[in-house]
N, CA, C and O of each residue as an XYZ file, in Angstrom:
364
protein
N       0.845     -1.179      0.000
C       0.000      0.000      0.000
C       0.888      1.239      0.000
O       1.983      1.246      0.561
N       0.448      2.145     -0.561
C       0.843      3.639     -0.537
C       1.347      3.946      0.433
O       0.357      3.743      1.135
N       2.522      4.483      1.539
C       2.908      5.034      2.188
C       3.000      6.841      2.464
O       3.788      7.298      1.635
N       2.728      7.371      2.896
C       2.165      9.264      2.796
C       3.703      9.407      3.709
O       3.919      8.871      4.796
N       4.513     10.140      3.054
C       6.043     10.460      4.108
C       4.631     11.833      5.095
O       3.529     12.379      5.053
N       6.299     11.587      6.052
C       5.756     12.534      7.342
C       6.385     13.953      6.749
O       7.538     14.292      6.483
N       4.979     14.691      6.657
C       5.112     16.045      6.542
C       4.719     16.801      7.438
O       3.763     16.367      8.081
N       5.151     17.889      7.753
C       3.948     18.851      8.783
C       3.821     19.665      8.642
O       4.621     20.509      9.046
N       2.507     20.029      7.836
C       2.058     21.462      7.797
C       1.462     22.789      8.377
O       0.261     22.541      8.479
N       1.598     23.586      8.646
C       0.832     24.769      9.243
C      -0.060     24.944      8.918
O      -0.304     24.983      7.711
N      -1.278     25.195     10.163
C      -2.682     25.045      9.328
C      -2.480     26.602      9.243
O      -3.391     26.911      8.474
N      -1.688     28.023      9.646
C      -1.776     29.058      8.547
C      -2.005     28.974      6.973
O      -2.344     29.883      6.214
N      -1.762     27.794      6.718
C      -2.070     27.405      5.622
C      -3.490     27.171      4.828
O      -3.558     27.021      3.608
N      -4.410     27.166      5.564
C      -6.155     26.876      5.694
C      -6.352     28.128      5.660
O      -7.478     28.444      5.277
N      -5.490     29.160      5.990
C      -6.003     30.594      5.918
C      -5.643     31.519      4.348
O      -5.580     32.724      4.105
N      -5.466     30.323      3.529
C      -4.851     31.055      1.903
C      -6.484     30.876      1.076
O      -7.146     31.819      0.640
N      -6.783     29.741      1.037
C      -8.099     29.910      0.432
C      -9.276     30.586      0.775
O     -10.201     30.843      0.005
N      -9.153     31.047      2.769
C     -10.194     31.587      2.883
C      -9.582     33.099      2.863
O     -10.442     33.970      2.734
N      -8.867     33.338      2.919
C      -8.482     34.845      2.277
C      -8.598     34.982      0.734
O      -8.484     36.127      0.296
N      -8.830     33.871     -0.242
C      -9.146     33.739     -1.234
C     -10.520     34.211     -1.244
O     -11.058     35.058     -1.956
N     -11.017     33.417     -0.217
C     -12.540     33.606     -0.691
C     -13.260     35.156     -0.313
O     -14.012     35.747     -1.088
N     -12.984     35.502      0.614
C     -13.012     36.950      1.249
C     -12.962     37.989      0.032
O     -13.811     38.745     -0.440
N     -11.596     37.716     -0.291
C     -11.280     38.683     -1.493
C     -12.187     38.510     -2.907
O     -12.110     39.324     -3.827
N     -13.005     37.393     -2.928
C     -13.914     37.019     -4.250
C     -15.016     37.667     -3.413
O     -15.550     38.567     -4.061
N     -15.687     37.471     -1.839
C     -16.962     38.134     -1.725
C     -16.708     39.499     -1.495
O     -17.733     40.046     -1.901
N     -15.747     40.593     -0.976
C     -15.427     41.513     -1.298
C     -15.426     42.388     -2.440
O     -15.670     43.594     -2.455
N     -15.022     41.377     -3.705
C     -14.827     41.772     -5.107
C     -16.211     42.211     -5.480
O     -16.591     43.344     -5.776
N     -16.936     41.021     -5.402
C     -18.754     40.821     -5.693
C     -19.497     41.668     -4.644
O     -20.688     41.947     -4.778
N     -18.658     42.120     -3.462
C     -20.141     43.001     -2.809
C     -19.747     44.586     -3.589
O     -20.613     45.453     -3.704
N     -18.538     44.750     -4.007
C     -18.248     46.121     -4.200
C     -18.960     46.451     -5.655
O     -19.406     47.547     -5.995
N     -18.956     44.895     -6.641
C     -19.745     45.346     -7.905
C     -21.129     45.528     -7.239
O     -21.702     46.577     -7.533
N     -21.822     44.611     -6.315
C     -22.902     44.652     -6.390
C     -23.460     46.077     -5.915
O     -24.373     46.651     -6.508
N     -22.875     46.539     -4.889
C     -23.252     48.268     -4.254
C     -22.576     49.159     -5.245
O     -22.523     50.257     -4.691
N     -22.046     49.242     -6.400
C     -21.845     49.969     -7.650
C     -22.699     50.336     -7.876
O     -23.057     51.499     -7.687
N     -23.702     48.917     -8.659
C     -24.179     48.694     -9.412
C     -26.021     49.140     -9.087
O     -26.875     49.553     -9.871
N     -26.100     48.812     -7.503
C     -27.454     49.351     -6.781
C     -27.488     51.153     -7.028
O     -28.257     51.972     -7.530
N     -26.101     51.153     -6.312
C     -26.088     53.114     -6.343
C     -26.038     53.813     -7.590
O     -26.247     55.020     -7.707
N     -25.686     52.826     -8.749
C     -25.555     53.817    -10.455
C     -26.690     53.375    -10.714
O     -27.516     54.244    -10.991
N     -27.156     51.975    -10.731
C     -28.321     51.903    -11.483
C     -29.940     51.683    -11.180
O     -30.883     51.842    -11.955
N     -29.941     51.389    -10.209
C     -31.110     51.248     -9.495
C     -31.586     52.781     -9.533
O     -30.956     53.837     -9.586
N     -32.992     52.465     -9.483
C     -33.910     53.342     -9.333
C     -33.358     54.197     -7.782
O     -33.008     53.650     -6.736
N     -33.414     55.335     -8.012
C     -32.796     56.857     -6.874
C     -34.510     56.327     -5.749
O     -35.608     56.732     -6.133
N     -34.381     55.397     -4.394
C     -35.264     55.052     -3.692
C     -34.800     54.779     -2.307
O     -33.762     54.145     -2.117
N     -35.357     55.127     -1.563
C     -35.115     54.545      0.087
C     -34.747     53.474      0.511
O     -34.029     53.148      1.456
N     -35.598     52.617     -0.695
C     -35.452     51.187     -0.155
C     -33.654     50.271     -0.581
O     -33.051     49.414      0.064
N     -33.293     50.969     -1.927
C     -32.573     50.469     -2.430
C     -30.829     51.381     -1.383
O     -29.705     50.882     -1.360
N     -31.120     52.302     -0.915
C     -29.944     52.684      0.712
C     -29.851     52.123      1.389
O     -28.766     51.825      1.889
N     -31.028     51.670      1.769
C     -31.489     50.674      3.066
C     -30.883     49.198      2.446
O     -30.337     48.473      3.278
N     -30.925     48.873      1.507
C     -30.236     47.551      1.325
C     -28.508     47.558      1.253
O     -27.777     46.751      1.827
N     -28.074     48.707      0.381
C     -26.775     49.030      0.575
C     -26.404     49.081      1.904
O     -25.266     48.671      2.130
N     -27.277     49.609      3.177
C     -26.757     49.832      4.047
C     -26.548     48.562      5.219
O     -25.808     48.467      6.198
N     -27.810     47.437      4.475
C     -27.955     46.031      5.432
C     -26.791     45.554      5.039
O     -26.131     45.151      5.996
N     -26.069     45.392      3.618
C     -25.412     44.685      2.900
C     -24.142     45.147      3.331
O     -23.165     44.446      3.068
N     -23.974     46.355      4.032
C     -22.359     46.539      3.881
C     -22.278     46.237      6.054
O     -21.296     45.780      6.638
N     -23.571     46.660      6.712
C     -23.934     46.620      7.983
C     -23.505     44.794      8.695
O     -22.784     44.501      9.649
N     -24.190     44.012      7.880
C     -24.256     42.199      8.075
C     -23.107     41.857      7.311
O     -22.898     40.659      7.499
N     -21.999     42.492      6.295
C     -20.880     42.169      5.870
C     -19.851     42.536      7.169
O     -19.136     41.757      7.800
N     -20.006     43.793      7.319
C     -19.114     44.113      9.022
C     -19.268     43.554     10.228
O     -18.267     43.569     10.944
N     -20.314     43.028     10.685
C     -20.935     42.167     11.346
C     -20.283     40.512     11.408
O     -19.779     39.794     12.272
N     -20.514     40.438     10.428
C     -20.205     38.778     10.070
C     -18.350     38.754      9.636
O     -17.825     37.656      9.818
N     -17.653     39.600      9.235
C     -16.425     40.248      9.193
C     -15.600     40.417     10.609
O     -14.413     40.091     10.658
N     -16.277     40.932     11.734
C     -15.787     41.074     12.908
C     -15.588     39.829     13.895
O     -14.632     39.439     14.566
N     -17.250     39.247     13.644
C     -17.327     38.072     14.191
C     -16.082     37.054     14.319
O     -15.531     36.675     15.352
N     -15.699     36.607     12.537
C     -15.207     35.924     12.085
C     -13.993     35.676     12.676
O     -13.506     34.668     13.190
N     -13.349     37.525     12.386
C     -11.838     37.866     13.393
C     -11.731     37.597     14.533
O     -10.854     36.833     14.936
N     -12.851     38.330     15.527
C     -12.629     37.514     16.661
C     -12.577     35.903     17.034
O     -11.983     35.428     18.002
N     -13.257     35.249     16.147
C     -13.426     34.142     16.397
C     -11.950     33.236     15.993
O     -11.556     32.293     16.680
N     -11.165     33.791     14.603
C      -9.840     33.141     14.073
C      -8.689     33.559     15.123
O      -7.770     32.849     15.531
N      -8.965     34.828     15.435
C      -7.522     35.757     16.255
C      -7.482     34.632     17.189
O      -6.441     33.980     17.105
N      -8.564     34.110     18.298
C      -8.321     33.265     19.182
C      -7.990     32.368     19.183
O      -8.104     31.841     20.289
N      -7.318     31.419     18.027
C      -6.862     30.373     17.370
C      -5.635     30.199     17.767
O      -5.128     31.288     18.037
N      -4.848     29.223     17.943
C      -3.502     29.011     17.931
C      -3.304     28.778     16.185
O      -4.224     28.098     15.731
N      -2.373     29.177     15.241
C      -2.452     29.402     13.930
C      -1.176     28.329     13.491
O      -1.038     27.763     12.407
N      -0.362     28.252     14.607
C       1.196     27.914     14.543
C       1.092     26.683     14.507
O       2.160     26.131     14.242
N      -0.316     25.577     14.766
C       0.261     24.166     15.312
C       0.037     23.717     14.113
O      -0.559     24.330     13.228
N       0.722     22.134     14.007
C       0.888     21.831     12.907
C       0.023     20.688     12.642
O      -0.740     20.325     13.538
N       0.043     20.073     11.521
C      -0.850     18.463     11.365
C       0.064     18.128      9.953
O       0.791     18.732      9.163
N      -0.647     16.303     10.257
C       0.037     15.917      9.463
C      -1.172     15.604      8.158
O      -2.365     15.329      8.287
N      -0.394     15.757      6.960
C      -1.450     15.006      6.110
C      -1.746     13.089      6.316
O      -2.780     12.466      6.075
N      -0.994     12.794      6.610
C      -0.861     11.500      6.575
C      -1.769     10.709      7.393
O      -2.412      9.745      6.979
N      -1.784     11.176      8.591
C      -2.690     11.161      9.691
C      -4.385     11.168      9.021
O      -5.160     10.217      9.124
N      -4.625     12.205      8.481
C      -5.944     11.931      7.491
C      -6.068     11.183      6.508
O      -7.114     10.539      6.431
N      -5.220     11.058      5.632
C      -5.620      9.572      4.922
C      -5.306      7.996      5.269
O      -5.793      7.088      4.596
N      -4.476      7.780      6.347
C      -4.116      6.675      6.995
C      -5.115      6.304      8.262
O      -4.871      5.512      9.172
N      -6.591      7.286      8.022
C      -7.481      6.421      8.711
C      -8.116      5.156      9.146
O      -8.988      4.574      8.500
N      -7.686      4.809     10.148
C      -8.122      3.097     10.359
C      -9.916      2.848     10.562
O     -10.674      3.771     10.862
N     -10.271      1.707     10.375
C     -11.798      1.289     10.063
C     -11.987      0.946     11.525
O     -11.275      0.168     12.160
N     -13.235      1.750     12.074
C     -13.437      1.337     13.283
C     -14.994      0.378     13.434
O     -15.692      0.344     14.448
N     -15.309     -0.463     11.916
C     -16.318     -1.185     12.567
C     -15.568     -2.734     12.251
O     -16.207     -3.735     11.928
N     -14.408     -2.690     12.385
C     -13.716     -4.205     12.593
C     -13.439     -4.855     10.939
O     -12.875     -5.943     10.825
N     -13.851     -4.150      9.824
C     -13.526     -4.875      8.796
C     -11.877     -4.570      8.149
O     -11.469     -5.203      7.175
């Protein structure tokens, strides 16, 4: 069978795609509040959504930080360890 050498990675590393992804919903909220404030109909309702949209982005933004900052970022894992899972119903 396949043998996985011992590597050890930093799960700082788990933090590249989701800074990936940040930067894609960032990208998409900034077209989308462009696109409300140039083209949408001049209305109350359509501020009020710019303002939920950028309000529950800061919200859910802060959360997030507090919740990662409290992380230890430094420890490491192995890949190997996850695919060298053993069967725990005896087969």
């Amino acid at each position: 069978m396949f043998d996985f050498p011992s590597i050890q990675l930093p799960l700082w590393l788990l933090l590249i795609p989701y800074a990936f992804g940040i930067f894609l919903f960032v990208l998409y909220g900034f077209f989308n509040i462009y696109h409300l404030l140039r083209f949408a109909t001049y209305s109350f309702g359509s501020y009020i959504l710019v303002i939920l949209f950028l309000g529950g982005s800061i919200i859910i933004g802060a959360l997030t930080f507090s919740y990662l900052g409290t992380f230890d970022w430094t420890v490491t894992w192995d890949p190997a360890d996850f695919f060298n899972l053993k069967s725990t119903i005896g087969i």
